[in-house]
C-alpha positions as a printed Julia matrix, in Angstrom:
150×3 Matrix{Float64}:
 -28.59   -3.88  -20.14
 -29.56   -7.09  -19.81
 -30.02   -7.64  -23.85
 -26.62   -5.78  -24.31
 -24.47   -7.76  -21.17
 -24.64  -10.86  -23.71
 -23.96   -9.34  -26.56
 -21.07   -7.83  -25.26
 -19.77  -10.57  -23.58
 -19.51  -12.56  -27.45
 -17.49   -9.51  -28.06
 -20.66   -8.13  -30.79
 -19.51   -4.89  -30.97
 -15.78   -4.92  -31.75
 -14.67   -8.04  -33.74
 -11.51   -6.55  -34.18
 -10.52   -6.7   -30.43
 -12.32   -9.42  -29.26
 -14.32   -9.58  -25.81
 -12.58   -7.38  -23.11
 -10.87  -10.62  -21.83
  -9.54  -11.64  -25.33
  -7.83   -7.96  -25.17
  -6.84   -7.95  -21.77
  -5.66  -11.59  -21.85
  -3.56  -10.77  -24.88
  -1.84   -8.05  -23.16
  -0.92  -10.31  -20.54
   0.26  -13.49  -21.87
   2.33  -11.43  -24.0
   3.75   -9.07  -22.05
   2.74   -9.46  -18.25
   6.71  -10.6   -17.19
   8.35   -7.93  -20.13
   9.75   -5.26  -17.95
   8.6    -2.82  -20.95
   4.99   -3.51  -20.28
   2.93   -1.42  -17.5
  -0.71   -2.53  -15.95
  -2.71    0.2   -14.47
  -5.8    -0.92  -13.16
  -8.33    2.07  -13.29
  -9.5     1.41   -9.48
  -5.71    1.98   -8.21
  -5.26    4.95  -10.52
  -8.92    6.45   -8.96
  -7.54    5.25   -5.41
  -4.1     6.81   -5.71
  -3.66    8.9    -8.69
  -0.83   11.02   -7.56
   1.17    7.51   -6.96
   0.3     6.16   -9.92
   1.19    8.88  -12.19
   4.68    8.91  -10.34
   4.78    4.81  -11.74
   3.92    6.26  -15.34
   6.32    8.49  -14.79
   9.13    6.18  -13.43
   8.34    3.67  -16.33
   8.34    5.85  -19.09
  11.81    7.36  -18.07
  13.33    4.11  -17.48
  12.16    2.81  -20.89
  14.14    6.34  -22.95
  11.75    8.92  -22.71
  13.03   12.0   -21.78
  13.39   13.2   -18.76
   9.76   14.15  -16.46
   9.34   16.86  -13.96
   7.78   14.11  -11.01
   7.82   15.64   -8.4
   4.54   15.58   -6.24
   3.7    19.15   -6.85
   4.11   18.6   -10.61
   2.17   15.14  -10.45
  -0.1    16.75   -8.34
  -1.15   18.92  -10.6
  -1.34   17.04  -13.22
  -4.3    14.64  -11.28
  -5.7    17.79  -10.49
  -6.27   19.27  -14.41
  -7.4    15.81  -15.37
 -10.09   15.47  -13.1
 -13.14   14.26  -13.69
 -14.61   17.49  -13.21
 -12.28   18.87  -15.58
 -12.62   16.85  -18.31
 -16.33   16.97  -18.42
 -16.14   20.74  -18.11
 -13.9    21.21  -21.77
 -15.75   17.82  -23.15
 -18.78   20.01  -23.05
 -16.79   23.56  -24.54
 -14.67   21.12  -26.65
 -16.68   18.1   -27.86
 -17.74   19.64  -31.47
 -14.66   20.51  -32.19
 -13.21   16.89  -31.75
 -13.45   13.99  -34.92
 -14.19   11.56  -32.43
 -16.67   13.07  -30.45
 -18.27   16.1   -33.27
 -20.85   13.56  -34.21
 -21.92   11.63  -31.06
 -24.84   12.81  -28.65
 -23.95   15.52  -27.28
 -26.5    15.22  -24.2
 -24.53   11.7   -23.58
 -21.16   12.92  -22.25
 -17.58   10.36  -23.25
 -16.65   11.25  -19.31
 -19.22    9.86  -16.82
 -19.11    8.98  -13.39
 -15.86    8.35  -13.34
 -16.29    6.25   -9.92
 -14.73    2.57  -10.31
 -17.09   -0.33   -9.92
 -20.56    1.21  -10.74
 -21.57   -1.54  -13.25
 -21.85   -3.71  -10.51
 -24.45   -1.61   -9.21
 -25.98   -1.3   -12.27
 -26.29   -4.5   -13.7
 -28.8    -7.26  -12.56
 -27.62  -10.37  -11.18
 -27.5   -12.19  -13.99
 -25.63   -9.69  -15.82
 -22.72   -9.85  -13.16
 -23.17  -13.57  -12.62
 -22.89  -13.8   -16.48
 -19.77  -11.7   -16.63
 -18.06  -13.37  -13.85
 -18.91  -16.8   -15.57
 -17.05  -15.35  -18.5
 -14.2   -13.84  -17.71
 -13.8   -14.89  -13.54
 -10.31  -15.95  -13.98
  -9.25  -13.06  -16.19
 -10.5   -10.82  -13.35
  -9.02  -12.63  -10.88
  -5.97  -12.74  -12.19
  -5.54   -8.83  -12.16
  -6.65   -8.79   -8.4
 -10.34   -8.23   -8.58
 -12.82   -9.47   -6.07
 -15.91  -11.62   -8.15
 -18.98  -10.7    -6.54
 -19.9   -14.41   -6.64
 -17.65  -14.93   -4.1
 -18.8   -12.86   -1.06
């Protein structure tokens, strides 16, 4: 991780997006104040799904979609056949059958953890110090605690 954490940070990998703070950022200082743009941050969608669905929801009604059953049972539900658990579960009946995922390693599953914030337990100390050094601000700016800071 520590050869990759560089390489990813000079955005290697995907030249057509950019690092993830040259996508991010371009999200934001494009659309941040347009009432027809929507953040999610994974961590509050992990923390409150049921909520957060119900702002999906909200948004994409008030922006001419049609009309969706919100109620908490239905949202409920919804959380409930997208769990992690879930997902993994038809990944592995599923996975061959997909154009995305029929030709990837199989033993390394698309859904993981699915617990927010496990690369900082992951990565070494320089890769989070590196990453923070990076993109600090961008993080900060969409309400994340930098480690270098505690």
């Amino acid at each position: 991780m520590d050869k990759f954490v560089p390489r990813f940070l000079r955005a290697e990998f995907d030249r057509k997006c950019g690092s993830w703070a040259d996508n991010v950022n371009s999200w934001l200082y494009m659309r941040e104040k347009d009432p027809s743009f929507l953040l999610l941050r994974y961590e509050d969608m992990k923390r409150e799904p049921v909520q957060e669905l119900g702002r999906v929801a909200s948004f994409l009604e008030r922006h001419s979609f049609r009309p969706i059953r919100s109620t908490p049972d239905f949202l409920l539900r919804a959380v409930q056949l997208s769990s992690p658990e879930r997902m993994r579960s038809l990944e592995s009946f599923e996975a061959r059958k997909w154009a995305l995922t029929r030709e990837t390693r199989q033993d390394k599953p698309f859904v993981r953890t699915a617990v927010a914030g496990t690369w900082k337990a992951i990565l070494s100390k320089e890769s989070l110090g590196a990453i923070e050094e990076a993109w600090g601000s961008s993080m900060q700016h969409l309400g994340y605690e930098l480690l270098a800071s505690n």
